[in-house]
N, C-alpha and C positions, 0 to 999 in steps of 0.2 A: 504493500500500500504506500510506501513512502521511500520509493526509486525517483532519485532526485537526479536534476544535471550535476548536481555536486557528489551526489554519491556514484554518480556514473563515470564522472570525471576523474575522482579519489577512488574510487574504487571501495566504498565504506559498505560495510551493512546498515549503518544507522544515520539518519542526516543528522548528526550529532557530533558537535566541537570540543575538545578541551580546550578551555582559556590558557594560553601561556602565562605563566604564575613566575615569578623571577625569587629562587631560591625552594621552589617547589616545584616545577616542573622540571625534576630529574627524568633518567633513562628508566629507572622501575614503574615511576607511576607512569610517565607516556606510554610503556608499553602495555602498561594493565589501563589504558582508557581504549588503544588501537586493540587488545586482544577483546576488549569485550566489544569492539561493534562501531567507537567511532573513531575522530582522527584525533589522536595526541601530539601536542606538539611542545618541543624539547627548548627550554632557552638557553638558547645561545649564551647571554648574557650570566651564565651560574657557573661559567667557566672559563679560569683567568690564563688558558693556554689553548691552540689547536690542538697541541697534544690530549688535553682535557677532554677538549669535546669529541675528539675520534674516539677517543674508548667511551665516551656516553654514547655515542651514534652503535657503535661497536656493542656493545652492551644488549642495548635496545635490539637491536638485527639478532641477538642470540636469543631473547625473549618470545621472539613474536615478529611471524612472519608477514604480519598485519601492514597495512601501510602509516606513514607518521610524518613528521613535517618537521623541520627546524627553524623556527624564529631569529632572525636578523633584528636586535633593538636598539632604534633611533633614537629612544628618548636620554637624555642625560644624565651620566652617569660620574661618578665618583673614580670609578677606574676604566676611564674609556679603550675598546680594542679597535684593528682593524680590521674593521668587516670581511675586506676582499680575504683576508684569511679564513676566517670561517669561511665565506664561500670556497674555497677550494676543499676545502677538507669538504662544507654537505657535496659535492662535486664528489670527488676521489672517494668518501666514501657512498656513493649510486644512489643517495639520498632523492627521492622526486620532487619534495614537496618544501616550498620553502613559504615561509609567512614574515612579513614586513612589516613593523608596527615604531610609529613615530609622529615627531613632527611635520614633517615633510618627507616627502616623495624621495625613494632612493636613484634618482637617476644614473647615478655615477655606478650603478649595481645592476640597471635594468638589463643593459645590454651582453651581461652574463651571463644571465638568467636566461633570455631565449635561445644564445650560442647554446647554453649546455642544454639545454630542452626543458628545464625543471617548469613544472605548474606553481605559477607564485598568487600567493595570494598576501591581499595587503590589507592592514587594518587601520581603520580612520573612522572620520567624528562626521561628517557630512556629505553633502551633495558634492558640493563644490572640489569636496579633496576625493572623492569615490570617482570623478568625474576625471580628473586631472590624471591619477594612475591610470583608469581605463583607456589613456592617450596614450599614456605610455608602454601599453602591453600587460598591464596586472591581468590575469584570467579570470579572477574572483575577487569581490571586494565583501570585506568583513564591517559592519555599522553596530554600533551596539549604544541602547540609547541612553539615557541620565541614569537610573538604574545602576547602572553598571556598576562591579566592584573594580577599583585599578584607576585607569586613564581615562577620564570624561571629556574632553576635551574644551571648548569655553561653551560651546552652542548651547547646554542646557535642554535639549529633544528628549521628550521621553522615547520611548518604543515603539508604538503605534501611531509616532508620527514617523520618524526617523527611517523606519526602515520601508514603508511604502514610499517614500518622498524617493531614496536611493533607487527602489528598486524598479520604478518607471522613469529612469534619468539617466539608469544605465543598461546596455545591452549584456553585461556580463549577468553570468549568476551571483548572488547577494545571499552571503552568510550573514545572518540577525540573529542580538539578542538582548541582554539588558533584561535582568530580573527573571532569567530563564530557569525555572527549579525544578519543573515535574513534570508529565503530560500534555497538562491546560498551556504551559507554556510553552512544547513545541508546536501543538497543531493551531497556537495563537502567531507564532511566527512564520508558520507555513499559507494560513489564509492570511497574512500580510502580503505576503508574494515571496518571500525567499523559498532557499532552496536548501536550506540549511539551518539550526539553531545553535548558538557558539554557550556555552555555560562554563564560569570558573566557581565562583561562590560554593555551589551546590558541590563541587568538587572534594574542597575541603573536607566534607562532610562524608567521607569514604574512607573504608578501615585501611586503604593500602595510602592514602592522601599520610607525605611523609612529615605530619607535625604532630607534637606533643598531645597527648590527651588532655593534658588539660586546658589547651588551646579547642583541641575539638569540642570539648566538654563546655565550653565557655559560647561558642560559638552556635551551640546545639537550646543553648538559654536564649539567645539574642532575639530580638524580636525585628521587625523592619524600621524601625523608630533608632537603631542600635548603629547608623554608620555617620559615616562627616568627611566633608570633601577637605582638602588639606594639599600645599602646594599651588594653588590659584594664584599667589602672589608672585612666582616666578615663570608662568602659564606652561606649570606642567600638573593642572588638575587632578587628583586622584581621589576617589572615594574608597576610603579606609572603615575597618570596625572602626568603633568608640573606646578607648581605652586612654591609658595616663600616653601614652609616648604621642598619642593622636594630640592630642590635648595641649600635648606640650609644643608639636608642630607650631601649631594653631595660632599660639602663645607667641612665640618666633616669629610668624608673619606678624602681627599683630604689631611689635616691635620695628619690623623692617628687616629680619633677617636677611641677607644673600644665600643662594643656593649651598655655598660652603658649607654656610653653619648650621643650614637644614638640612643636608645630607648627613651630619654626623647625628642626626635624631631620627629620619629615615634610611640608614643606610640598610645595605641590604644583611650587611656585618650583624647588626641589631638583631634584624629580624631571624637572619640563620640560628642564631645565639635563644633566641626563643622557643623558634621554632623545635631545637633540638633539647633544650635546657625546661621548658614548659612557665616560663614565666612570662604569663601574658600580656602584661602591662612593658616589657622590655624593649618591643618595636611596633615597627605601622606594620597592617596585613589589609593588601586590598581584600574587598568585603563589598558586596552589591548588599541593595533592597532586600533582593528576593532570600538573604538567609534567615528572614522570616516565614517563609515555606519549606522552611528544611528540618526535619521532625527526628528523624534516625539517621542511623550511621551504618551504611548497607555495603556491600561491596559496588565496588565500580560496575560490573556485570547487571549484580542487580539491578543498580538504582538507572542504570541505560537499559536494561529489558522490562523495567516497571512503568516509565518514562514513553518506553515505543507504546506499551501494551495498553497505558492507560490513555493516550492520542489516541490510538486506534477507534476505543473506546466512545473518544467524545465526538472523531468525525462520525462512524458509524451513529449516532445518537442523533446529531445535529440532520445527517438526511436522513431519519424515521427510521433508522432498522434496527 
């Protein structure tokens, strides 16, 4: 029932996205999101060598013969790399699938991407910038709308506008999501028009998701009243849980911080140190709306074959059968 151009494209069983998660989107959980059905994708950005990422890529390829994606990240970093290297290595290692997420358009990368053949797809905030890649040769463009846990960008579109605006303004196919957690929410972004639904949030919330229980346990309270945008002031938007490190972002702009001295309160250092250590108030963790629809803690399998089953479910309903 839900053979999509993108899963035709990807080759997936499910039109279902893992969100690239920076310090959480290792080579385990990518390959336990690609083996249960949809596309994983691996960040680049969680590893400060090529040598790094070949054995995450390498890893992944020995897990699951599933297909998987690796993320190129534009947005600003504390310990910035360069790119063209990762592209070689997802190259060299036969990787297909590559995802682009940033400020702007990687032009200086596009014309790698169609030499090596890779299907790239690119993630952005609106029309305008969905529009601009599709010039450039992006196959797929990714919108995901206020909602979102991570990188909101300034526009402020919720979901149900965002992603029908993109997806009559571009000829590619359009991955949507923004507050994506169960069911109601794929077959709410499929009669949008896309062709696919992209979900990090609801990720977390999976026994193989590699953070602390008492991170997940904290998260499994949270209600949709529980996130705060943080980083506006240097326009790298993100919608984070609520917690003291968020707080203290916040705090910092407030002041007039520079990126310097807000990286060392969102760094990704912080967060890993939480993430593995279980002290939740330690760092920011991007965090959508929608992890106030996220009730249990299932395996990744599950919570993608409860997700397919329960869509099913509501289109069957919707035309009377």
């Amino acid at each position: 029932m839900f053979k999509t151009k993108v899963t035709e494209m990807l080759g997936l069983k499910y039109p279902l996205v893992g969100g690239t998660m920076a310090g959480i989107s290792n080579a385990e959980f990518v390959a336990a999101i690609a083996a249960a059905g949809g596309l994983g994708v691996l960040a680049s950005a969680n590893y400060s060598s090529r040598d790094d990422l070949a054995g995450a890529i390498d890893r992944i390829q020995e897990l699951t013969d599933q297909p998987f994606a690796v993320n190129i990240n534009l947005f600003p970093a504390m310990r910035p790399v360069d790119n063209n290297e990762y592209l070689d290595v997802i190259i060299d290692r036969g990787v297909r699938i590559v995802e682009t997420s940033g400020h702007s358009a990687p032009e200086e990368l596009c014309r790698r991407f169609k030499e090596a053949g890779l299907t790239w797809i690119h993630k952005c905030v609106g029309v305008r910038y969905a529009l601009k890649v599709e010039s450039l040769g992006a196959d797929i463009v990714t919108v995901v709308g206020y909602e979102n846990g991570g990188a909101t960008g300034r526009l402020d579109l919720g979901t149900l506008v965002l992603v029908p605006r993109v997806v009559e303004s571009v000829r590619v196919p359009v991955i949507g999501g923004g507050g994506v957690s169960d069911g109601r929410g794929l077959a709410a972004v499929l009669a949008l028009g896309a062709q696919a639904a992209i979900m990090g949030t609801r990720l977390l919330l999976t026994r193989e998701a590699p953070i602390h229980d008492n991170l997940k346990q904290a998260l499994l309270k949270a209600s949709e009243l529980d996130t705060m945008l943080v980083m506006r002031s240097i326009n790298s938007t993100h919608r984070v849980w609520t917690n003291r490190a968020a707080e203290e972002c916040l705090e910092l702009e407030n002041q007039g911080a520079d990126l310097a001295t807000l990286l060392k309160v969102v760094s990704g250092d912080r967060a890993r140190q939480m993430y593995a250590g279980g002290d939740v108030n330690l760092g920011v963790v991007a965090c959508g709306q929608g992890v106030g629809l996220a009730h249990d803690i299932p395996t990744v399998r599950e919570l993608f074959d409860g997700i397919v089953s329960q869509a099913k479910d509501i289109v069957k309903s919707l035309a009377g059968n």
